[in-house]
C-alpha positions as CSV (number, residue, x, y, z in Angstrom):
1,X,0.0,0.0,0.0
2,X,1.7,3.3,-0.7
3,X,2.2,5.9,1.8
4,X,-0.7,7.7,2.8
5,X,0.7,11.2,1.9
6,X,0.5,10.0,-2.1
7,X,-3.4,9.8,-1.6
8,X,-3.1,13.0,0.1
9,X,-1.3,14.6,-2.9
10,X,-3.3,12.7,-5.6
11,X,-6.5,14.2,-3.8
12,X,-5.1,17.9,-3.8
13,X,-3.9,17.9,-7.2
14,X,-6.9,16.9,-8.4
15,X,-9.1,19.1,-6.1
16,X,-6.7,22.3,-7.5
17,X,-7.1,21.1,-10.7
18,X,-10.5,20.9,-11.0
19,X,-11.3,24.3,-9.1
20,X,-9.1,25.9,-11.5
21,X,-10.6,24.7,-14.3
22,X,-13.8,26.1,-13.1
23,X,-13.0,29.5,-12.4
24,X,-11.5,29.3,-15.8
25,X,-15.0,28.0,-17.1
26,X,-17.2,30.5,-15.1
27,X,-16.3,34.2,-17.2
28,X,-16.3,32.1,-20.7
29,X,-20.1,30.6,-20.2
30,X,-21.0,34.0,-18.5
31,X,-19.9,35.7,-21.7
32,X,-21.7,33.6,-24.2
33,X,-24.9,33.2,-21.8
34,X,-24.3,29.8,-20.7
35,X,-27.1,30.4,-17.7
36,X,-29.4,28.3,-15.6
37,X,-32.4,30.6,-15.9
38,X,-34.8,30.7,-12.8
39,X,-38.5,28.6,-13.9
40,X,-41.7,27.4,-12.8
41,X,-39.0,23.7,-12.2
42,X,-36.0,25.2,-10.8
43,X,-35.0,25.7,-6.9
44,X,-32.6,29.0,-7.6
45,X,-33.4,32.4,-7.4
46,X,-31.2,33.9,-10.1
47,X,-29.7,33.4,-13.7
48,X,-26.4,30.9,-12.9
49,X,-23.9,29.6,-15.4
50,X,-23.7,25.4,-15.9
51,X,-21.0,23.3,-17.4
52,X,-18.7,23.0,-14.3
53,X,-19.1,19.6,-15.3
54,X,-16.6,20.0,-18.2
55,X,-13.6,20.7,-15.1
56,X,-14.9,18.1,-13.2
57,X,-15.5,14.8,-15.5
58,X,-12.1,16.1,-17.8
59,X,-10.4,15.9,-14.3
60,X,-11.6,12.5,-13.5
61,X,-11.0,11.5,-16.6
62,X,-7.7,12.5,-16.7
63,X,-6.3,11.0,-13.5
64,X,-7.6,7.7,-14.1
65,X,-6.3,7.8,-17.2
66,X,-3.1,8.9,-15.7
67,X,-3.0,5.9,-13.0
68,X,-3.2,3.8,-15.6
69,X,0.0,5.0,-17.6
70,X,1.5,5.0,-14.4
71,X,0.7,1.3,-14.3
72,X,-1.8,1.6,-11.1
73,X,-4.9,0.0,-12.7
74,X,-7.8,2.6,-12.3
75,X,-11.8,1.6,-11.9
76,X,-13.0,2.1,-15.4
77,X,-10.6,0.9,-18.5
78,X,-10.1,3.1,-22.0
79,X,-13.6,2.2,-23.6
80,X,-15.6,3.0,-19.9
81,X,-13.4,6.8,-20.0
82,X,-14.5,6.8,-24.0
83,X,-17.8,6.3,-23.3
84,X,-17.9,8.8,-20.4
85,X,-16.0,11.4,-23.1
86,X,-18.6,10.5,-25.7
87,X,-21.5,11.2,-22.7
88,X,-20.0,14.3,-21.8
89,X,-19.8,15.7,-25.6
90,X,-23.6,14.7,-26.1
91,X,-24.6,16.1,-22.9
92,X,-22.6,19.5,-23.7
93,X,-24.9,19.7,-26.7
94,X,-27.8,19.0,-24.5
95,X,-26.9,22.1,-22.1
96,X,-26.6,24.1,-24.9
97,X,-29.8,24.0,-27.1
98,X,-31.4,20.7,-25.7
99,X,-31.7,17.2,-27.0
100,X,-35.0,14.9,-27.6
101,X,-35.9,12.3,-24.7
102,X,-35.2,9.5,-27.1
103,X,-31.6,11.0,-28.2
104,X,-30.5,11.2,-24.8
105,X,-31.6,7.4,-24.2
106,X,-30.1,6.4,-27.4
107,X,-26.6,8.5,-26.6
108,X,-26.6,6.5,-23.1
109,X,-27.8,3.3,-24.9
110,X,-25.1,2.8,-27.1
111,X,-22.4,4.2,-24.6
112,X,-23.4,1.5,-21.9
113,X,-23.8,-1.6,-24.8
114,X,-20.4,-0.8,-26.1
115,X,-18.8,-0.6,-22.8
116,X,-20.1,-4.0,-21.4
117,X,-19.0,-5.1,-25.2
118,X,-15.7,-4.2,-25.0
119,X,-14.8,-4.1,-21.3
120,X,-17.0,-6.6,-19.7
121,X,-17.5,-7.0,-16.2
122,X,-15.3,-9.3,-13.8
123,X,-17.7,-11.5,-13.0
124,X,-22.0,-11.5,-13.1
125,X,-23.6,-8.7,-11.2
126,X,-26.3,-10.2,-9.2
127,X,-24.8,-12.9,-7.4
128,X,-25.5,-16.0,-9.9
129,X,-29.3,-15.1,-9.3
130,X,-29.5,-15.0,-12.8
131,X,-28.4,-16.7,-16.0
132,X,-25.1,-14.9,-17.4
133,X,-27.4,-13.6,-20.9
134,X,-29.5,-12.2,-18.2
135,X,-27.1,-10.6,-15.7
136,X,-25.6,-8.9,-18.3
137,X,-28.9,-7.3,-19.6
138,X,-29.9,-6.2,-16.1
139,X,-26.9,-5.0,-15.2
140,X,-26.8,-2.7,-18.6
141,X,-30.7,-1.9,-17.2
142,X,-29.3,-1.2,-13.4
143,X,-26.5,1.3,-15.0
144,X,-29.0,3.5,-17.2
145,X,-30.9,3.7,-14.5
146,X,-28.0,5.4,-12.3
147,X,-26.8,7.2,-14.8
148,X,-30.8,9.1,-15.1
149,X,-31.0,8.7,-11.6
150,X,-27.8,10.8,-11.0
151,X,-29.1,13.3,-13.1
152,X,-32.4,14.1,-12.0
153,X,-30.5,14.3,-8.5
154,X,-29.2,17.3,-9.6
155,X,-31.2,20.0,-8.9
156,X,-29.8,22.0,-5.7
157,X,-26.6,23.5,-5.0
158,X,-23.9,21.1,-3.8
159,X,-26.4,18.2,-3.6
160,X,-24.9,15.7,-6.4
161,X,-21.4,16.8,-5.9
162,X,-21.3,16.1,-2.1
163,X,-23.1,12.5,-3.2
164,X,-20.2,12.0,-5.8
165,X,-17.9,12.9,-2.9
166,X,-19.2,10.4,-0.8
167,X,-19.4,7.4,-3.0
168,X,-15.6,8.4,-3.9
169,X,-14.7,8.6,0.1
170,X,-17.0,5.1,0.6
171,X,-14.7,3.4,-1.7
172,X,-11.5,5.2,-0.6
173,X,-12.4,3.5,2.9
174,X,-13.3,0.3,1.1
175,X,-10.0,0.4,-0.4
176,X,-8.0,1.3,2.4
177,X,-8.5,-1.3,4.7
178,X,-10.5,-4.6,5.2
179,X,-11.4,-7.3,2.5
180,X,-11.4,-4.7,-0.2
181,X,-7.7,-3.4,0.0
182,X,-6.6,-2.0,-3.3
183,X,-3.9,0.3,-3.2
184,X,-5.0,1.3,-7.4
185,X,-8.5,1.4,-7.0
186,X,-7.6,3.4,-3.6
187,X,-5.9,6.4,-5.3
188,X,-8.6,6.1,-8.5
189,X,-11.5,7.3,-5.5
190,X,-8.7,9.8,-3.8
191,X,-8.3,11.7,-7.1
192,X,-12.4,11.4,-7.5
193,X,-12.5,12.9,-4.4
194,X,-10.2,15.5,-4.9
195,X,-12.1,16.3,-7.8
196,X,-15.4,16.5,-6.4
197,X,-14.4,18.9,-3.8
198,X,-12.6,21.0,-6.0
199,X,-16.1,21.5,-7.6
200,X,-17.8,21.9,-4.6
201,X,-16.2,25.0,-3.7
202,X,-17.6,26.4,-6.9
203,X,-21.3,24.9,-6.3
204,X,-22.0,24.9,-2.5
205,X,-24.8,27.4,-2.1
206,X,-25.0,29.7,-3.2
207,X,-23.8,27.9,-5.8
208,X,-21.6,30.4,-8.4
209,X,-21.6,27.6,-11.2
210,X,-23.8,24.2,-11.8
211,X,-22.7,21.0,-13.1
212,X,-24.8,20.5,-16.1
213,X,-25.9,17.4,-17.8
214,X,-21.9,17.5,-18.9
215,X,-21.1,16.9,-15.6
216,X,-24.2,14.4,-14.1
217,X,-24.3,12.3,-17.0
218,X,-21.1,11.3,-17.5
219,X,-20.7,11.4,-13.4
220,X,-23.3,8.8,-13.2
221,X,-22.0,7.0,-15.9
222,X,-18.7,6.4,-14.5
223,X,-19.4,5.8,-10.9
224,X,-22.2,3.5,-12.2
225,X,-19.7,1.5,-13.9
226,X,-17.7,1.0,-10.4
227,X,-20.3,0.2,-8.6
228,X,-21.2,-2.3,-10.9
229,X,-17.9,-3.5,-11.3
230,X,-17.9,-3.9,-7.3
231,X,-20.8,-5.9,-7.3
232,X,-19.6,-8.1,-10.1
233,X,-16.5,-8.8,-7.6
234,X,-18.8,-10.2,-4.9
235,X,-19.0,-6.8,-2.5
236,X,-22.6,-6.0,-3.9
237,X,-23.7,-5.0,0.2
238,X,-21.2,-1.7,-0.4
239,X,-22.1,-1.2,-3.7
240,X,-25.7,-0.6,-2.9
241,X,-25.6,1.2,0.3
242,X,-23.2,3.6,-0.5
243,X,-25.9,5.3,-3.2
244,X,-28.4,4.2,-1.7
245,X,-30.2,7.7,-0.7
246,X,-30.0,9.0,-4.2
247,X,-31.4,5.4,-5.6
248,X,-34.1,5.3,-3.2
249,X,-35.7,9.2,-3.5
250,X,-35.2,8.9,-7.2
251,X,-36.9,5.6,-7.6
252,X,-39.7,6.1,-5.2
253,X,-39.8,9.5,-6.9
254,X,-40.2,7.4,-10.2
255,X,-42.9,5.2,-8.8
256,X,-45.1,7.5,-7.6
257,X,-45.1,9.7,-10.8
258,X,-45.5,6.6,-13.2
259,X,-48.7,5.4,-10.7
260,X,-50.3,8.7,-11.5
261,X,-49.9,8.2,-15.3
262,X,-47.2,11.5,-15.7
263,X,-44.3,11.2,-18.1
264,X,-41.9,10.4,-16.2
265,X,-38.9,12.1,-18.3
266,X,-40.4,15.7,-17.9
267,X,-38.4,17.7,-15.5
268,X,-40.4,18.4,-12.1
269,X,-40.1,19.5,-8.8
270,X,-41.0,16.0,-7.0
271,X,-38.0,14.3,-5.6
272,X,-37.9,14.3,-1.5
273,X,-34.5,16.8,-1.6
274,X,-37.0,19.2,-3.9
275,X,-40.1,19.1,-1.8
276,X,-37.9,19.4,1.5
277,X,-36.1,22.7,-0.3
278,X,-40.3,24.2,-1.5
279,X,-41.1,23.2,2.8
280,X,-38.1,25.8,4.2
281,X,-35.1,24.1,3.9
282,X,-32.2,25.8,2.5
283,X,-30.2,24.2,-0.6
284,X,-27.3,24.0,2.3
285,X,-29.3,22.9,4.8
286,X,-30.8,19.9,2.9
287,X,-27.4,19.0,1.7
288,X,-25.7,19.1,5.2
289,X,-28.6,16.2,6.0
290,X,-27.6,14.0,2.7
291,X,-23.8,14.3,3.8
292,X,-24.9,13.4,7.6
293,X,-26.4,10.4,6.6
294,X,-23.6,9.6,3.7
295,X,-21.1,9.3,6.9
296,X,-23.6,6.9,8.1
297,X,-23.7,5.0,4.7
298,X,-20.2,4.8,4.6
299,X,-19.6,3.0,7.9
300,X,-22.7,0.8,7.2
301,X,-21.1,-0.1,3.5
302,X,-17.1,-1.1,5.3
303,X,-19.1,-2.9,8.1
304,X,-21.4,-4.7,6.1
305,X,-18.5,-6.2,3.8
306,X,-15.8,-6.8,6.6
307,X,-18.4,-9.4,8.9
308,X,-21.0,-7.2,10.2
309,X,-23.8,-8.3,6.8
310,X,-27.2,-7.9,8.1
311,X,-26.8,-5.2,10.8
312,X,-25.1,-3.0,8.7
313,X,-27.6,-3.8,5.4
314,X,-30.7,-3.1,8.0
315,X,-28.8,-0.1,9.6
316,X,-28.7,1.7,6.1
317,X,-31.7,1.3,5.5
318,X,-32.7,2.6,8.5
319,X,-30.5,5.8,7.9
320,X,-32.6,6.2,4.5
321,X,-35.6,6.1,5.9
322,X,-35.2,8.7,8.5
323,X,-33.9,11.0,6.0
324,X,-36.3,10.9,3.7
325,X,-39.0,11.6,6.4
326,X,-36.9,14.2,7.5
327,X,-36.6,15.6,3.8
328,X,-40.5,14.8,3.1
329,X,-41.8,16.3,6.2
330,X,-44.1,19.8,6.0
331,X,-42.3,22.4,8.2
């Protein structure tokens, strides 16, 4: 295991990188209008630029890319990082003059099939549950979902950064120490990290800049793409937990709008994180509660790998729940 300061300095570099990217980016999409504008769906208050995603995915992108010249193995091969620089590109295109429903599917489609095509993962998803044919379909079905998932998440400052943050800290942890040691895929979720907070200082409310679909798409396309790989290694108890607030408010979201017959792909103001924001929250206030119980997630997702299964699984859930009374409750 290298010494700790190297994921100390691989965090930092990335963190400076990315926030310097951004305030690059902010004067350039003020200039050519680049803006969030305030709507009937939005939670801000004034016009705001988006596309910090471009600093933030083109960091991540780099240092994994970098660990793996360097010979330390990162998460996501070549064709995942592509596929994540093909997202990003479409999604860029999106921010700027909007795509179709059905473009944006098949974009995610195609970036997911040739992925699992090219760079298959290290074993079947769900446990031997299901034949491999199967597997490999739901898995494909489990990542478009995340990657959606992670960007209807996105709609208040600092929310689906500090999320990102806390997967990439989860499998930092996971990585450190216990049955998952891995000194690669260790400094792979440091410079995540890094990166994530180096965005953060840009979008923690009042947030000066928002990620964009360039940023969530891609975002949930790569850390879907861990995750998955995770589970395909046999630690599927971490893999779930550590999303496990933004999988259950966006599902449950899902459900409930489907039930009452809406299109589901319209953009709305329904999600538990929303609602708690429209009751009195602040954006910072209802972030602060996601983070609280993302510490919570964390220990429950080492625990429940490392001997401590069912009390950890039922003690996640348990956090979960409680937040999203918290975040559904009127005030």
């Amino acid at each position: 295991m290298p010494p700790p300061w190297l994921f100390a300095v691989v965090a930092g570099v990335a963190g400076l990188v990315c926030a310097l990217g951004i305030r690059a980016l902010v004067p350039v999409l003020r200039r050519r209008a680049v803006l969030d504008h305030p709507n009937e769906r939005s939670l801000h208050a004034v016009p705001t630029p988006r596309g910090g995603g471009i600093a933030l995915i083109g960091t991540i992108i780099l240092a994994w890319a970098g660990l793996d010249v360097a010979g330390e193995s990162a998460p996501a091969g070549g064709i995942v990082l592509l596929g994540a620089v093909a997202l990003a590109a479409m999604s860029w295109i999106d921010d700027l003059g909007g795509l179709s429903p059905l473009a944006r599917l098949l974009g995610q489609v195609a970036a997911v099939g040739l992925s699992l095509w090219w760079s298959p993962l290290p074993g079947v998803v769900f446990q031997g549950w299901l034949p491999p044919a199967v597997d490999t379909m739901a898995a494909a079905l489990a990542w478009l979902w995340f990657i959606n998932l992670f960007n209807f998440m996105d709609g208040i400052d600092g929310l689906a950064g500090s999320e990102a943050a806390a997967i990439a800290a989860g499998l930092f942890v996971f990585a450190i120490v216990g049955v998952g040691a891995d000194s690669a895929f260790a400094l792979a979720a440091a410079a995540a990290f890094g990166a994530t907070i180096g965005f953060l200082v840009w979008n923690w409310a009042p947030a000066r800049i928002f990620m964009g679909d360039v940023g969530s798409v891609p975002l949930g396309f790569l850390l879907g793409y861990v995750l998955l790989a995770l589970m395909a290694r046999g630690w599927w108890k971490a893999a779930v937990i550590l999303p496990l607030y933004f999988i259950a408010d966006a599902t449950i979201t899902l459900a409930r709008r489907a039930a009452r017959g809406e299109r589901v792909w319209r953009a709305h103001r329904e999600h538990f994180y929303q609602r708690a924001v429209q009751n009195g929250l602040g954006h910072a206030a209802v972030t602060l509660r996601v983070i609280a119980a993302n510490l919570g997630l964390i220990a429950c997702a080492w625990a429940a790998e490392n001997g401590f299964g069912p009390a950890a699984l039922a003690a996640a859930v348990a956090i979960v729940a409680l937040l999203l009374a918290d975040l559904g409750k009127r005030r």
